[in-house]
N, C-alpha and C positions, 0 to 999 in steps of 0.2 A: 709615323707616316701613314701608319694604317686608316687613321680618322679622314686623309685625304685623298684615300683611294676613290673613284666609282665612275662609272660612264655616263651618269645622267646629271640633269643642272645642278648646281650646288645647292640651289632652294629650296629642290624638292627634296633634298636627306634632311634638310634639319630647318628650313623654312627662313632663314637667314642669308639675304643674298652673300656672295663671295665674292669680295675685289681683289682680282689677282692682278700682283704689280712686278712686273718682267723688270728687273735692274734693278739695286741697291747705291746708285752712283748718286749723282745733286738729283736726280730728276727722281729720281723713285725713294729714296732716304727720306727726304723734304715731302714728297706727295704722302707717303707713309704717317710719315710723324705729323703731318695737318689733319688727315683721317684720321685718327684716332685720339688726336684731341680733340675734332669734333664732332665723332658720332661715337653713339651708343652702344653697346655690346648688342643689343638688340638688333640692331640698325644692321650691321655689317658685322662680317668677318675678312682680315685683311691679312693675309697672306703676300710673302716676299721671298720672291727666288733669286738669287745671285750666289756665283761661285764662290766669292771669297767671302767669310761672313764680317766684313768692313766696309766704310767705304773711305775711300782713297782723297784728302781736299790735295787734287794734283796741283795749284800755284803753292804750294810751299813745298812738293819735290827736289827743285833748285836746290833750296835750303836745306832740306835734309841732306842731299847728295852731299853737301858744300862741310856738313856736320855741325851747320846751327841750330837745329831741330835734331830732337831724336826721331826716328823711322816711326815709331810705336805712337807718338804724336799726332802725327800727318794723318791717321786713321780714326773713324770714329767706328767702335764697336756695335755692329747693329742688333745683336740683342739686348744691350742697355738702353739702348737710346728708344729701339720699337718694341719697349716691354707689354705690348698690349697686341702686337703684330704675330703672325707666326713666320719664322724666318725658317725657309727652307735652301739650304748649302749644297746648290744643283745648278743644274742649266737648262734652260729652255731651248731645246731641240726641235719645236715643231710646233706652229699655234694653228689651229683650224679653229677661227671664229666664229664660221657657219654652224659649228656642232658645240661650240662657247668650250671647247677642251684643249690643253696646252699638255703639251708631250714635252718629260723634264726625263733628267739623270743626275744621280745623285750621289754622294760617295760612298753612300751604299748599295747601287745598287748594282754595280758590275759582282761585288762581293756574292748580293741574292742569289746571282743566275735567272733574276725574274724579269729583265728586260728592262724599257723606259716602264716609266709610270706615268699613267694621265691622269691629269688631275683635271676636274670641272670647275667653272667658274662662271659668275652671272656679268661682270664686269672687268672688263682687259684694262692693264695700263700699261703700254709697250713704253720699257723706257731704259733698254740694254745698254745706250750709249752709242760709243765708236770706239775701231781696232786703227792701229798702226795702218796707214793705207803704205803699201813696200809695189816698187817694181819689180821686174826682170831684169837687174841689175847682176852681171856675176860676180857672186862672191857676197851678197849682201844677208843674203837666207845665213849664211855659213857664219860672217866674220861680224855682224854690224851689233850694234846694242841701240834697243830703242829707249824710250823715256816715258812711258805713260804711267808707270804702275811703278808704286815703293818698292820692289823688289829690284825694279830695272834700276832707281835711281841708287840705290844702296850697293846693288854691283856695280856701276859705275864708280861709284866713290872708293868702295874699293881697288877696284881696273886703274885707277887711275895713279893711285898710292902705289901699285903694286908695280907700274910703267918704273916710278921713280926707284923702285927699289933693284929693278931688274938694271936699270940704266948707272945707276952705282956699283952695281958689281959685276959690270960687263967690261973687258977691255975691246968688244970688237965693236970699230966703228959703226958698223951697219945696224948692228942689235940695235946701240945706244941712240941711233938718230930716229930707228923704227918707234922705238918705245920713248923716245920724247917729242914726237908729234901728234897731236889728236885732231882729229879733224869731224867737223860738225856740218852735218847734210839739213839746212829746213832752215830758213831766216826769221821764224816765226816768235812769239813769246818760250814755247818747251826747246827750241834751238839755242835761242841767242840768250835766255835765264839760265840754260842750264850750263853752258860753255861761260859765261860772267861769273856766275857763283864759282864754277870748277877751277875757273884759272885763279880765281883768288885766291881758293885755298892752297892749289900746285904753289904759287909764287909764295906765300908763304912757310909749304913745308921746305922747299929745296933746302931755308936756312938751315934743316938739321941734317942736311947732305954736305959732306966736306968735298965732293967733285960732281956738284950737281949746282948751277946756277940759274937765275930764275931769265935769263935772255937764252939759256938752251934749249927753252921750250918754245914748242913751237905750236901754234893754236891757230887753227884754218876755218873758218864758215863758210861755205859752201850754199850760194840760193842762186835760186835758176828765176828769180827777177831783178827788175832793178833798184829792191829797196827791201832795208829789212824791217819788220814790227809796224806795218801795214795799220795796226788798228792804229797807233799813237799820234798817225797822221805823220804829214811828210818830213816837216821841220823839225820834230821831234827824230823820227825815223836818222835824217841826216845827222843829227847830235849824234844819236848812238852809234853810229859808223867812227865818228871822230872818237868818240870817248875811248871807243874799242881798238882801233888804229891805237891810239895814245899809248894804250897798253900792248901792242905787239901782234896785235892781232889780226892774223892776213885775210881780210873780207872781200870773197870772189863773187861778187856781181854775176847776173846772167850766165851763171858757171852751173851745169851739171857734173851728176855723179857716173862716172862710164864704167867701172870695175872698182872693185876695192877685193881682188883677188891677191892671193899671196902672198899679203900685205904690203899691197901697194895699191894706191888710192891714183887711178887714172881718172884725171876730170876732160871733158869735151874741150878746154882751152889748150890742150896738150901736157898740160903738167904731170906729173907721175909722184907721189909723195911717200915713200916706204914710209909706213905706220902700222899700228898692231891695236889703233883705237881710231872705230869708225862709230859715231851717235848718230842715228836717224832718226827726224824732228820734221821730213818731209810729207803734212799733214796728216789727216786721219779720213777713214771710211765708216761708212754705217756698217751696225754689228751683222756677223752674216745670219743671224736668227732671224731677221728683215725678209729674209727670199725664201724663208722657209715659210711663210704663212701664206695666209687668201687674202690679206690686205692692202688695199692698193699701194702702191709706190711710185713715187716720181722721177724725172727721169736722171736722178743722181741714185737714186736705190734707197731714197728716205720716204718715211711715212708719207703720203697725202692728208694735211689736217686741215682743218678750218681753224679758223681766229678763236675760235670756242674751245681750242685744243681736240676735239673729237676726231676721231679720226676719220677721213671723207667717204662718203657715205656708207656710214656704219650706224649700229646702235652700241649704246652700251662699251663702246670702244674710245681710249684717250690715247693719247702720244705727247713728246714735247722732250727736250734737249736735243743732242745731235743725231738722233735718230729721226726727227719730226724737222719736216719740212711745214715753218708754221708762220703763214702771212705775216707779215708786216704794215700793218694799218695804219702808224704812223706814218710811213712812207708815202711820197708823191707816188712812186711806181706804183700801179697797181698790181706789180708779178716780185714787188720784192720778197724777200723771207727775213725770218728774224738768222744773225747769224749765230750757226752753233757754239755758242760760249759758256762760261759756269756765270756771266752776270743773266743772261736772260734766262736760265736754269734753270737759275734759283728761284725768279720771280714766275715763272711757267710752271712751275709744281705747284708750287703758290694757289695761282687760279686754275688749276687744276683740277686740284685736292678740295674746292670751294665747289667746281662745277660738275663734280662727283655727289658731292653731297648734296645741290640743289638737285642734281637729273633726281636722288634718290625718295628727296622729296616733295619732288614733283614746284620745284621752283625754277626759275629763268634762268638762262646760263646768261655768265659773262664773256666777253671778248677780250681777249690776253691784249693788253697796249702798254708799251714800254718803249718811250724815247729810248737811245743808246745815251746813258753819261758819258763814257770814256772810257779810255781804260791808263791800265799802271804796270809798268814794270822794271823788274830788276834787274843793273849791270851788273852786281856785285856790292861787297859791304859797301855801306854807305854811297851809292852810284844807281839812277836811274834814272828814267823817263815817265812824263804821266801829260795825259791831257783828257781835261774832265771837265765839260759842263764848255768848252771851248777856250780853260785855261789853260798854259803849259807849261810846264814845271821840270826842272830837271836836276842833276848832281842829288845832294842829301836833303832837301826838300820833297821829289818828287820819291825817294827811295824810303824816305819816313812816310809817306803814304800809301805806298803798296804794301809795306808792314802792315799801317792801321786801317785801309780798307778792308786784306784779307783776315788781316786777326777778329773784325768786326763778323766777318764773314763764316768763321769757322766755329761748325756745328756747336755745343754744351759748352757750359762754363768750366767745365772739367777742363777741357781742351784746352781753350783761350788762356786756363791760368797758367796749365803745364809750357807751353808756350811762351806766353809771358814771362815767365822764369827761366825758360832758359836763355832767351836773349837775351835776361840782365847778366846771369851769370858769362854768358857767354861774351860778353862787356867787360867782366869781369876779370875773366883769366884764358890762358891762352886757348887755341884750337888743337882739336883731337885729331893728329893726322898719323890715327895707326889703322892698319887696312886690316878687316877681318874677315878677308876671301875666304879664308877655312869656312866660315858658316855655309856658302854657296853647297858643298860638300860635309854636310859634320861628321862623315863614316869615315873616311877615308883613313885617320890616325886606327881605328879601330881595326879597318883593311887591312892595314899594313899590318900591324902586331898579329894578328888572325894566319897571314901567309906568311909571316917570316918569323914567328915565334918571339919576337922582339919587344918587350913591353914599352907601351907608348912613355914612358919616362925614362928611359934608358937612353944611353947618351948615343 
């Protein structure tokens, strides 16, 4: 880290500009890995900060939750893939573009006792993403599980294993109805993919429960409009409602969330649902690293960019995914935005990562334009919805294409095969429905033997 310490431009330590790229997600991975396929050692140096050193392809979370994917899968390791990049495992705390310097933390550096570190940089690429956006809801900071991140989706899959086990060897009514209900807040694709893959695999563990049946489960979604999957358009949208009805599934319309205190889920229709599994899926916010800087923001608290991806009037500054509030020029509207998705993401790093390299030498920027295809998504095995290009597609046609769109879509060939394998396997032989909550915890057996003298193998 020492190479990266200094208060003045990056230039002028070593005469090679520095592109410093805020986020390791679709938008800064993808921007990353185009720079340095196309410039020179000379050219640039490119530096990558993000906390966790992966990045996360969230449409196949469902699936891992669900245990068709392994966890380890869904991530692509960023110092394999930006072997020419430097990855720094911090966070950006603070950008002051006027002085081109970015205040980070690192996991070493609470350890130092030497404070943030700033590091200089000739060129920003602000591309953090978005957080869970959560209300003032009581009870939801405390009791709710969100779904953005492999971590959330892998406790869930567990939480959800572990309802069924609690619900087996309970005789009190109340437990048992608590812990087989789960109820889903957000009618979105991370709401209604992740509650489809989930009840699949619920209804097929119950068979290895001798007093657990798959009609005692109880599975609620929860959206405060009146239609869920909004992108797939309407018709589709209503398919999914029916499909999910079909399977048990109580779909509350123009229904908010009032409490989910105590474990009970009070919704504004007056219902009341004892449960002890709340998923929150009711959208996302820009990162708060966003109001930490001098750069302009619009008035959702997202980037101000131009079609060029730059950020408005700046130099030397880009933005784009759901951080970047970034025209829409295909549009008739002249005030539309592209909407924060991982399809326009992906293609916004894209022309990004090209309009970095022409500013650098001194070539014409391009203007990001990207009609919407469509989009695709999963009920469950073999079940879902798709409308692309203005065709629409549903059951196990439109569910084998949100496979082969995302599989098309996901980072190195490493990935795609690991993947690819295990879906045949998973074709193959049955589903893995054992819950490994201990890992959330791995000290705990050690705990216990530690204060009660008790060797963790002892009966």
């Amino acid at each position: 880290m020492a190479a990266l310490k200094g208060s003045s431009g990056a230039a002028e330590e070593s005469g090679i500009p520095r592109i410093l790229v805020v986020g390791g997600g679709y938008v800064g991975m993808y921007t990353a890995l185009r720079l340095q396929r196309k410039l020179r050692h000379e050219e640039a140096e490119i530096v990558v900060v993000e906390p966790q050193p992966y990045m996360t392809y969230q449409p196949f979370l469902p699936e891992a939750a669900a245990g068709s994917i392994s966890p380890r899968h869904v991530i692509v390791p960023l110092r394999r893939v930006l072997d020419r990049c430097t990855l720094v495992v911090g966070e950006a705390r603070r950008i002051d573009h006027a002085k081109r310097v970015a205040t980070l933390t690192t996991l070493a550096t609470e350890d130092e006792g030497s404070g943030a570190l700033e590091l200089p940089y000739d060129h920003l690429v602000l591309a953090p993403g978005s957080v869970s956006r959560t209300l003032p809801i009581p009870g939801l900071a405390e009791h709710a599980i969100g779904f953005k991140t492999v971590e959330e989706a892998i406790g869930l899959r567990n939480h959800v294993l572990e309802q069924l086990d609690i619900a087996s060897s309970t005789r009190d009514v109340e437990v048992r109805e608590a812990a087989l209900t789960f109820v889903f807040v957000g009618g979105g694709y991370a709401g209604v993919e992740a509650l489809g893959e989930l009840e699949d695999m619920a209804r097929y563990a119950v068979r290895y429960y001798h007093n657990v049946e798959a009609g005692d489960l109880k599975w609620i979604l929860v959206e405060a409009t009146d239609r869920i999957l909004p992108e797939v358009g309407e018709d589709m949208g209503r398919y999914a409602i029916r499909e999910l009805r079909g399977r048990n599934v109580d779909i509350r319309l123009n229904t908010r969330l009032e409490s989910c205190e105590n474990r009970v889920a009070a919704l504004d229709d007056g219902s009341r649902l004892p449960t002890r599994t709340v998923v929150w899926t009711a959208g996302v916010k820009p990162h708060p690293v966003l109001s930490r800087t001098d750069l302009p923001l619009n008035g959702r608290g997202r980037i101000a960019c131009t079609a060029a991806l730059r950020i408005a009037g700046t130099e030397n500054a880009w933005a784009a995914g759901d951080a970047a509030a970034v025209p829409d020029i295909t549009s008739d509207d002249p005030d539309a935005l592209c909407a924060p998705n991982a399809q326009h993401a992906l293609r916004q790093a894209r022309v990004l990562a090209d309009n970095i390299v022409a500013s650098l030498r001194g070539e014409p920027l391009t203007d990001y334009r990207h009609a919407y295809a469509g989009s695709v998504a999963s009920l469950g095995l073999h079940k879902g919805v798709a409308q692309v290009y203005g065709r629409k597609l549903k059951g196990y046609p439109a569910w084998l294409m949100h496979r082969a769109y995302h599989l098309s879509r996901m980072p190195t060939f490493n990935r795609k095969a690991r993947i690819l394998a295990e879906w045949v396997l998973s074709g193959l032989f049955k589903r893995e429905i054992v819950s490994l909550g201990s890992l959330e915890n791995p000290r705990a057996e050690f705990e216990l033997a530690a204060e009660t003298g008790r060797k963790p193998d002892a009966p």
